[in-house]
C-alpha positions in Angstrom: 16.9 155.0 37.6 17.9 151.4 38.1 19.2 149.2 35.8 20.9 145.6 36.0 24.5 145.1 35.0 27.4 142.6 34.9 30.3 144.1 37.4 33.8 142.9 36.8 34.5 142.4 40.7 38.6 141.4 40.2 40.7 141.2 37.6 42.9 137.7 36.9 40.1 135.4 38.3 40.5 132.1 37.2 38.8 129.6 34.4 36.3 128.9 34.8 34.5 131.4 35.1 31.1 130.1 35.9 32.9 128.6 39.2 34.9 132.2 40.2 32.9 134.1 39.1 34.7 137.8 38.2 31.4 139.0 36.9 28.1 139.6 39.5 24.7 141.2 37.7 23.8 143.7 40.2 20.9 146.4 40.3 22.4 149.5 40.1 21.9 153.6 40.4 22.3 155.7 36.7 22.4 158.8 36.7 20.7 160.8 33.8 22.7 162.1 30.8 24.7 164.8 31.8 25.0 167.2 28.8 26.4 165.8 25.8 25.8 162.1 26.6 23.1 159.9 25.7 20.5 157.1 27.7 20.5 154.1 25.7 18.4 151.0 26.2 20.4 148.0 25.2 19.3 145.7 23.0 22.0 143.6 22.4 25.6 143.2 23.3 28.5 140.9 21.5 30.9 139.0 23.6 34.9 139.7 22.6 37.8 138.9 23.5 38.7 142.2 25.0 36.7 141.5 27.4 38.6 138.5 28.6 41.4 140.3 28.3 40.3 142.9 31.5 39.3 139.9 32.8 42.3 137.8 32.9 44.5 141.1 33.7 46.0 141.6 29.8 44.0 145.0 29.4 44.3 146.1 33.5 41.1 148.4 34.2 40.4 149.7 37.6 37.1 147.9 39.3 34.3 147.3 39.8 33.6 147.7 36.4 30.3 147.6 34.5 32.1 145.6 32.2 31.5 144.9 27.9 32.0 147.3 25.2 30.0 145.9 21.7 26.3 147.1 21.9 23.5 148.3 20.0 20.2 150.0 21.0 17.9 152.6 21.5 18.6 156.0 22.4 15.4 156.8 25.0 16.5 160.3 26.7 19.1 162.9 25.1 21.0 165.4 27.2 21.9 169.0 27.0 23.6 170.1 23.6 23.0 167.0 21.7 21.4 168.2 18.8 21.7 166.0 15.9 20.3 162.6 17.7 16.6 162.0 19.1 14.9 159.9 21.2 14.1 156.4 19.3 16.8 156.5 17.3 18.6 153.5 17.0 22.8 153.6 17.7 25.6 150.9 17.4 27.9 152.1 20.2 31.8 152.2 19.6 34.4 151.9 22.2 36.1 154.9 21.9 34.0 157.7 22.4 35.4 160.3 20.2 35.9 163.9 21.3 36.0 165.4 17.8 38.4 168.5 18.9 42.0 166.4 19.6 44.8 166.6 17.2 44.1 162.8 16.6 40.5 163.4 16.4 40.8 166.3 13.6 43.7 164.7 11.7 41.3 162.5 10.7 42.1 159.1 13.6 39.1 159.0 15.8 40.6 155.7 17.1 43.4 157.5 19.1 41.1 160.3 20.6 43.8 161.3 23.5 41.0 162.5 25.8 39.1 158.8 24.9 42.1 157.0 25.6 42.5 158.5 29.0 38.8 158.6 30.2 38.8 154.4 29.2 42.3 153.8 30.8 40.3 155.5 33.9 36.8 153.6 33.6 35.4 157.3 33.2 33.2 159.4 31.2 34.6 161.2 28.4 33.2 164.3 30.7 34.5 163.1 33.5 32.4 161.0 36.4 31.0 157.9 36.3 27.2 157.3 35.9 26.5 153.9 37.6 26.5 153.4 41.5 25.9 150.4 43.9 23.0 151.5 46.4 25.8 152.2 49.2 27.4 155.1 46.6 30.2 153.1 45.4 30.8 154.6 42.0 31.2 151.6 39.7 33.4 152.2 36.6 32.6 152.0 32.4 34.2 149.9 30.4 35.6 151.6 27.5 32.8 154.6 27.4 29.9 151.5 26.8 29.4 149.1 29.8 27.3 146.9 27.1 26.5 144.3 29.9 23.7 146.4 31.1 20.1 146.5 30.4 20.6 150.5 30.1 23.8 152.7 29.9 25.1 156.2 29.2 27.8 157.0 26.8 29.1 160.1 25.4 27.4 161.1 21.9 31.0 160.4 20.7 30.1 156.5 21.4 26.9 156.7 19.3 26.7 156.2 15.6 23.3 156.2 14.7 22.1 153.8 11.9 19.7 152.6 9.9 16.3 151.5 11.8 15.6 148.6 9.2 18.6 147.1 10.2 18.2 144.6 12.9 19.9 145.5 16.2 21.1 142.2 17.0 23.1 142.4 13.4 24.0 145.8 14.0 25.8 145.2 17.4 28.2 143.1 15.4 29.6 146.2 13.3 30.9 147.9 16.9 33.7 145.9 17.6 34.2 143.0 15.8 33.9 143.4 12.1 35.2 147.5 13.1 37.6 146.2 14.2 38.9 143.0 11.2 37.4 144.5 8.7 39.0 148.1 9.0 42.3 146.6 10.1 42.2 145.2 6.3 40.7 147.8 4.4 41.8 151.0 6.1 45.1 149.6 7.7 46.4 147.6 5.5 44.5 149.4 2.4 44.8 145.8 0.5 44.3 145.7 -3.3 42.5 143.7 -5.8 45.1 140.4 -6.1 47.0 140.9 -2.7 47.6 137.9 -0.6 46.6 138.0 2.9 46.6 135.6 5.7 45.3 136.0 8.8 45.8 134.4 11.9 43.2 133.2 14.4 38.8 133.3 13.5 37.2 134.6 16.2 34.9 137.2 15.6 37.4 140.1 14.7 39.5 137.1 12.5 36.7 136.3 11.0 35.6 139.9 9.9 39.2 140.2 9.0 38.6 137.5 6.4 35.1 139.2 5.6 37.3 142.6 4.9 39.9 140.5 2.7 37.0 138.9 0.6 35.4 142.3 -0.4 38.9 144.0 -1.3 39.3 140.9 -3.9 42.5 139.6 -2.2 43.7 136.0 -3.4 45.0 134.0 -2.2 42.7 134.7 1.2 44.1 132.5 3.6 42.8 131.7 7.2 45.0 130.2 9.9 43.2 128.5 13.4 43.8 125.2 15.5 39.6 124.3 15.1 38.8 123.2 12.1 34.9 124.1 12.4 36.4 127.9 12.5 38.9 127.2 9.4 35.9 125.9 7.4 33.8 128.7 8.3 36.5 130.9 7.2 35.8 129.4 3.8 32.5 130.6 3.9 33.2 133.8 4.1 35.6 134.1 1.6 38.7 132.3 2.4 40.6 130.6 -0.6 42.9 128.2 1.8 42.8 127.4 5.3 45.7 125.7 7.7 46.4 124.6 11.4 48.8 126.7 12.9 51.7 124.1 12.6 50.8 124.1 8.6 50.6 127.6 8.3 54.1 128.9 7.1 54.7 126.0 4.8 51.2 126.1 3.2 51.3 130.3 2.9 54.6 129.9 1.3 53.3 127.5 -1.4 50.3 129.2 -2.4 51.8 132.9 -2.3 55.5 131.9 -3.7 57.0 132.9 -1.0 55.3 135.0 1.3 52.1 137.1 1.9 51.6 140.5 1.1 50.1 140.9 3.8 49.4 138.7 7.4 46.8 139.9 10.0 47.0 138.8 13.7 44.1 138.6 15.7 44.7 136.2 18.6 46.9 138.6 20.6 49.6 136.8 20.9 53.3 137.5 20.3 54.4 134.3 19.1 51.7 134.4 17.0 52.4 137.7 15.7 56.3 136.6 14.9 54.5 133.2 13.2 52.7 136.1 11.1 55.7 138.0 10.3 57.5 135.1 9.4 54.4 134.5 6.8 55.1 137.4 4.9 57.4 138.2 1.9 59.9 140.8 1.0 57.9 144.3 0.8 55.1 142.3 3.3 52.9 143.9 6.0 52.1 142.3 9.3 49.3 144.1 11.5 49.1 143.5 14.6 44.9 143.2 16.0 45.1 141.3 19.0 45.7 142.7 22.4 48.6 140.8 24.2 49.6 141.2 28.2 51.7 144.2 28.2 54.6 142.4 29.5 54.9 140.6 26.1 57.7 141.7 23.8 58.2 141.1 19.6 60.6 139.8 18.5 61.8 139.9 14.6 64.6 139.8 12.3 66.0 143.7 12.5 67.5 143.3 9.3 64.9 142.2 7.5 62.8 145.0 8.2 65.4 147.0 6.1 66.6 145.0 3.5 63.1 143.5 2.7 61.4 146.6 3.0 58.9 144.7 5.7 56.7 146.8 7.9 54.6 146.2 11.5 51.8 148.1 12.0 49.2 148.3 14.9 45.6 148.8 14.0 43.2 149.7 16.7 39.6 149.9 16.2 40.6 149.1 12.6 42.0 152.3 12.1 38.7 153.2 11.8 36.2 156.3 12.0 33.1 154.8 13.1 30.6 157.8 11.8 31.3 157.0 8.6 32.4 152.9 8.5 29.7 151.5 10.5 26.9 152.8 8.0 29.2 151.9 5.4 29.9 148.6 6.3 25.3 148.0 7.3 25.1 149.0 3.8 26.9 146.5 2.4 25.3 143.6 5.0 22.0 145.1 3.6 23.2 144.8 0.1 24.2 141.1 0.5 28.4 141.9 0.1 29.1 141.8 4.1 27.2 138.5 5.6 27.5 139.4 9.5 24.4 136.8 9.8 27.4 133.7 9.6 29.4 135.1 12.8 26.1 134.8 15.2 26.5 131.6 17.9 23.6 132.2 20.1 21.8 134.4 21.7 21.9 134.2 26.2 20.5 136.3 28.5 22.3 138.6 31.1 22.5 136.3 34.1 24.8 133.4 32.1 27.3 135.8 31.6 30.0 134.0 33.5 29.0 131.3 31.8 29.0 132.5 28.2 32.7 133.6 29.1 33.8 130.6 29.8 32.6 129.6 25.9 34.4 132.4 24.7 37.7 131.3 27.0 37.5 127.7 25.5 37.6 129.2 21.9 35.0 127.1 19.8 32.5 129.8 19.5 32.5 133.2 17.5 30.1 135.8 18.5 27.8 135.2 21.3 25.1 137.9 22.1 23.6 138.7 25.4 20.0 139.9 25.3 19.4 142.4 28.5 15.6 142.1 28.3 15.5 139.0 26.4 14.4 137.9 22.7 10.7 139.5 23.2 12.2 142.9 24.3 14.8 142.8 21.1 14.0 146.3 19.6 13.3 146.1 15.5 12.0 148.4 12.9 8.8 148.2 11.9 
């Protein structure tokens, strides 16, 4: 069948991006769903950050690339062996598509799949193969088992979580990366308390839902660090009890928390930022890393602190999360009013101003934009 997609052509092109142009929609080939793999019709897809970062060259993939990884739709043809989803159903894909048999997998950490983790280092299926084509053959890679920036895709049932059809899909596509992502990296990385202080550091999407995560575990203070003050207010919004520049940031955290935080969450990817964090916390404090700096970046911190304050550093991908069980679990609590996912939308495009909608994301003074593959019209809702 065909299908239209945006294909990452180089990696590092150059801001901005509506002028280089890295990413070309194109018509290509898909393939069916081989067995265990599902055809989804995409309804909507989130822009992130990690998808600047294949872009600009911090998370290398190999091209061309049917690039974006946050998507939700509508499952319309099931392959061999896939027994417990149907066609109709509606899914939030995630972008790791768990295997279920891995030592990571069955120890309870879906999130570092070892099979996953080598199939999206590869722009593979978890299977093996890739499913999209140009007309000449060329096999064009997926992006993290989702290519979102596609009017259809297929992804491993490992990718799939299916969820509830009275949820909107266009609120829904928020849960599979970015609130995931913040969210988890508070609740199930951290594991934050009633009364723990928490900062976190930048509000983009995953910040944001970081803050979101914070609010619901009853931390306080809740503090918000970002250089745009529209973003530090909306950070109030959802739940924020202070809010600072970065050049405030360790003098105010130390004032309101008496010394340090219990805990300080980074989501720019940046190691200065992340040694900004550290320096945020207390004795017994937590910083967790979120953001996805260029490999070649190093940390540096205090050794001895780390002993004889008892700090820790801990990395939290996907938000330590395991998506068949948090991404219903955090719909619910949209559905019941506790989780308001509605505050992070900032407009909805359509496929061809992708280039376009990355430059927004590359100048930093949006949160989550959402291309539409067939438009507002062909937005799949419950009845």
């Amino acid at each position: 069948m065909k299908t239209r997609s945006a294909v990452l052509q180089r990696l590092e092109a150059p801001a901005p991006y509506s002028e280089s142009k890295p990413l070309v929609v194109e018509e290509l080939e898909l393939e069916e769903p081989h067995a265990g793999e599902l055809l989804v019709r995409i309804a909507a897809a989130g822009l992130c950050h990690s998808d600047l970062s294949v872009i600009n060259g911090n998370r290398p993939r190999p091209t061309p690339m049917a690039l974006g990884h946050e998507a939700a739709g509508v499952v319309e043809r099931v392959g061999a062996g896939v027994v417990d989803v149907e066609e109709g159903d509606h899914v939030v894909l995630t972008f790791v598509p768990s295997c279920g048999q891995c030592d990571r997998c069955s120890s309870g950490n879906p999130a570092m799949c070892r099979p996953a983790a080598a199939a999206n280092g590869e722009g593979r299926m978890l299977s093996g193969g890739m499913r999209f084509a140009r007309e000449d053959g060329t096999r064009v890679h997926h992006h993290l088992g989702v290519s979102a920036f596609s009017e259809r895709t297929v992804v491993a049932r490992g990718s799939a979580v299916v969820i509830d059809r009275h949820v909107p899909l266009d609120i829904a596509v928020l849960v599979g990366c970015g609130v995931l992502t913040g969210a988890g990296a508070v609740l199930n990385t951290g594991l934050v308390r009633p009364g723990d202080s928490v900062v976190v550091f930048g509000m983009g999407g995953v910040g944001l839902s970081a803050v979101m995560g914070a609010a619901l575990a009853s931390a306080t203070p809740l503090i918000a660090v970002d250089p745009v003050p529209a973003k530090r207010e909306l950070a109030r919004e959802l739940g924020a009890t202070a809010a600072f520049a970065p050049e405030e940031a360790e003098e105010g955290v130390r004032d309101l928390t008496g010394g340090g935080a219990d805990f300080a969450v980074e989501c720019v990817g940046s190691a200065p930022v992340m040694e900004q964090a550290y320096r945020c916390t207390g004795p017994g404090g937590t910083t967790i890393g979120v953001g996805l700096p260029h490999p070649s970046k190093q940390l540096t911190v205090p050794a001895l602190s780390i002993v004889a304050e008892g700090r820790t550093v801990k990395g939290s991908y996907m938000g330590s999360a395991s998506p068949q069980r948090d991404v219903p679990r955090l719909l619910k609590l949209w559905q019941a009013g506790r989780l308001p996912l509605d505050k992070l939308r900032a407009g909805n495009l359509e496929l061809d101003a992708v280039n376009e909608a990355m430059d927004t994301l590359h100048g930093g003074e949006t949160v989550r934009q959402l291309l539409l593959p067939h438009g507002e019209p062909g937005l799949p809702r419950a009845e």
